[in-house]
N, C-alpha and C positions, 0 to 999 in steps of 0.2 A: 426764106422766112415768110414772105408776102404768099406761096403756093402754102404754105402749112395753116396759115392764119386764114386762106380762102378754106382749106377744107375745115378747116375748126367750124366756120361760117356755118358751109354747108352739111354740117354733122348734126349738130346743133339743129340748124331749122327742120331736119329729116327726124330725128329723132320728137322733134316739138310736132311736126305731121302727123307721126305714127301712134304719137299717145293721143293727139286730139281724136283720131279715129279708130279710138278703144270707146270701150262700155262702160268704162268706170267714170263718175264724177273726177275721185281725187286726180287720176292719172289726167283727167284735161287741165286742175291746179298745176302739176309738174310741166304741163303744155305749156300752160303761159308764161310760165318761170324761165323756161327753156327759149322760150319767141323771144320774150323780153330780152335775156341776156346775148344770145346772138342780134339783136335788133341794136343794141347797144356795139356790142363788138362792130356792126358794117360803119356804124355814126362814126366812132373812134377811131376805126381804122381809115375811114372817110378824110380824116387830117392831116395826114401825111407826117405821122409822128416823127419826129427826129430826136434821137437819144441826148439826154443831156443837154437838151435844148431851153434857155429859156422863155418863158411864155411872152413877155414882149419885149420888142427892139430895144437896144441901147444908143442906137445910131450910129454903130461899127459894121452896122451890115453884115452881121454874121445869122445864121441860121436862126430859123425862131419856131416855135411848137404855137400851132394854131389853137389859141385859146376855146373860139365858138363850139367844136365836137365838146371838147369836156364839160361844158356848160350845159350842151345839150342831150349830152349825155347824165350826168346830174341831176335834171328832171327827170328826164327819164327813168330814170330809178327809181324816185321818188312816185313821180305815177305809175309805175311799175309795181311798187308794193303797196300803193292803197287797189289797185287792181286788183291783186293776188291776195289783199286781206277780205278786200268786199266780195270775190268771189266765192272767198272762202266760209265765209258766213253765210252766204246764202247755200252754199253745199251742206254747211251744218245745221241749218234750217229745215233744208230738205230729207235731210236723212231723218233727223228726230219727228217729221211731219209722216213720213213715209216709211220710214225704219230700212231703205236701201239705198246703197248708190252707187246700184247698177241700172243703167237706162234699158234695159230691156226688161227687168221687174218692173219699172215702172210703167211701160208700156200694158203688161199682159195685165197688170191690176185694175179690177175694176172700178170704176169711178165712184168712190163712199156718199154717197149723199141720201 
């Protein structure tokens, strides 16, 4: 389980690689969605989840699920999608200023002024 959950990891960040180093605006939006959500799985995974475990001791000393990952995993999400919202308006800013959002038209376009 732990080798399936490492290459989910590393699938996940390759596939967030390969879009950030496309031409398209939108497909770098799917990048960060993609960062974020494997950036959140290494946190998670980082706490050595244990099934059916619950989050704090009862004083029998049995097994306990490390509350801090899910916490800060939580933010994360949450700054994760004001990220991927404010990036995303400024993509839809760009495009109605520019009418493309592909970064090589807007290279070869001449500067309007």
């Amino acid at each position: 389980m732990t080798l399936t959950y490492a290459l989910l990891v590393g699938v996940l960040f390759g596939v967030a690689l390969y879009l950030l180093l496309g031409r398209s605006l939108v497909d770098k939006i799917f990048a960060l969605i993609l960062l974020g959500y494997a950036a959140n799985l290494v946190v998670f995974g980082s706490g050595r989840l244990v099934r059916g475990a619950p989050p704090l001791l009862d004083g029998a000393g049995r097994a306990m699920a490390d509350p801090l990952p899910q916490a800060l995993v939580l933010t994360a999400i949450v700054i994760g999608f004001g990220l991927v919202s404010f990036t995303a308006v400024l993509i839809a800013r760009l495009h109605q200023a520019t009418g493309t959002d592909d970064l090589d038209d807007l290279e070869e376009r001449p500067d309007e002024e």
